[in-house]
N, C-alpha and C positions, 0 to 999 in steps of 0.2 A: 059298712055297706052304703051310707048314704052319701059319699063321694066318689060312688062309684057313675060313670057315665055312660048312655047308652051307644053301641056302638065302637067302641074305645076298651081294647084288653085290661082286664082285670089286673092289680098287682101283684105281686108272687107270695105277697101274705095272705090273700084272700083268694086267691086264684086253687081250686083241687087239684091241677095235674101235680105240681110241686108233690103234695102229702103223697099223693095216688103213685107217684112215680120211685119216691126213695122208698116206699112200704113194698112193691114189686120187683125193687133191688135187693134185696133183703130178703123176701120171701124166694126166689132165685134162689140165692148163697145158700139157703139153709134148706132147699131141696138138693140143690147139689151136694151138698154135704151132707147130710141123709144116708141117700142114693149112694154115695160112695162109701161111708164107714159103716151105716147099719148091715149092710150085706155079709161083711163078714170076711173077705176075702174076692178072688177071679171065683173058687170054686162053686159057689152059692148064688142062686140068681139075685138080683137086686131088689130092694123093698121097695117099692114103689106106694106104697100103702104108707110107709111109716116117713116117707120122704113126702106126701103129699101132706099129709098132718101136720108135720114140722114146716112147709110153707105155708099153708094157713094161718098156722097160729104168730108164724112171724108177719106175715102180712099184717093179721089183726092187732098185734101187739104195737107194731112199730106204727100203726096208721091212730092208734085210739094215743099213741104217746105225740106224735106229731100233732095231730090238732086239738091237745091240751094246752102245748106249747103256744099253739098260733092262736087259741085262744085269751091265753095268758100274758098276750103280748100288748103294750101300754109304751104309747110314743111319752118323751118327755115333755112336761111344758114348755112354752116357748120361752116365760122368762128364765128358765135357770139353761141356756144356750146364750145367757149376754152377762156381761160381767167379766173382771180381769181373774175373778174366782182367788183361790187358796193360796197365797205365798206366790202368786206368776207377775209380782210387781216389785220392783224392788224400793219403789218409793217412799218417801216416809209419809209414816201413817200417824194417825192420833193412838193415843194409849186404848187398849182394847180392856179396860178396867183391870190393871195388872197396876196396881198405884198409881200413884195421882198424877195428874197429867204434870208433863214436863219438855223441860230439853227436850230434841227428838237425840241428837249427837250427847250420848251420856260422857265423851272424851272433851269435851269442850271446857276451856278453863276456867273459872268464877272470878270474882270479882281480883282476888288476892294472884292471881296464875297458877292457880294449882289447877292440877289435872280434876277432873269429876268424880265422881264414885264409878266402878266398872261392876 
C-alpha cells in the first residue's frame, strides 16, 4: 500500500474489483446450477432457496481463497532478476569444487600428445 499514489488507479493486486468480480462469477455458476439440478426435473418448481445458499457460499469461499492468495503474494528480489543464472552460458567456468582446479578442455593433449583423461 505505500506505493500506492493518490489520484492514480490501484494495481490489480491490490485493487478489490479483481477478488469481488471473479467470487460473483462463480457464485452465478453455482446459482445456476443449483437452480437447474436441485429441482429435480420441468415437473417441480425450482429451488430457489437451495440455489441462493450454494451462491453464497461460493461467493464466500472463492473470495476468503482469493485474498489468501493476493495476500500471500511476494515480488522477487531485485538481485536474483541479474545474473547469466543455471547452465544459460556456455563459457568455461572455473572448477565449481568437483576436483582440483585444472584444464578447462579435459581433451587437450599433455606434454607427450597423448589425449587427457575423459
Amino acid at each position: 500500500m505505500a506505493d500506492q499514489q493518490p489520484g492514480h488507479p490501484r494495481k490489480m493486486r491490490t485493487s478489490v474489483k479483481g477478488p469481488l468480480m471473479f467470487s460473483a462469477f462463480w457464485a452465478a455458476i453455482a446459482f445456476v446450477a443449483v437452480v437447474i439440478f436441485a429441482s429435480g426435473g420441468s415437473a417441480r418448481a425450482p429451488r430457489f432457496d437451495l440455489a441462493f445458499t450454494a451462491a453464497g457460499i461460493a461467493f464466500i469461499v472463492t473470495l476468503v481463497i482469493a485474498a489468501m492468495l493476493a495476500m500471500s503474494h511476494k515480488d522477487n528480489a531485485d538481485y536474483l532478476g541479474k545474473g547469466s543464472g543455471v547452465n544459460l552460458s556456455s563459457a568455461p567456468k572455473k572448477s565449481h569444487g568437483f576436483g582440483a582446479p585444472g584444464p578447462q578442455d579435459p581433451a587437450s593433449p599433455d606434454e607427450s600428445g597423448n589425449p587427457g583423461p575423459r
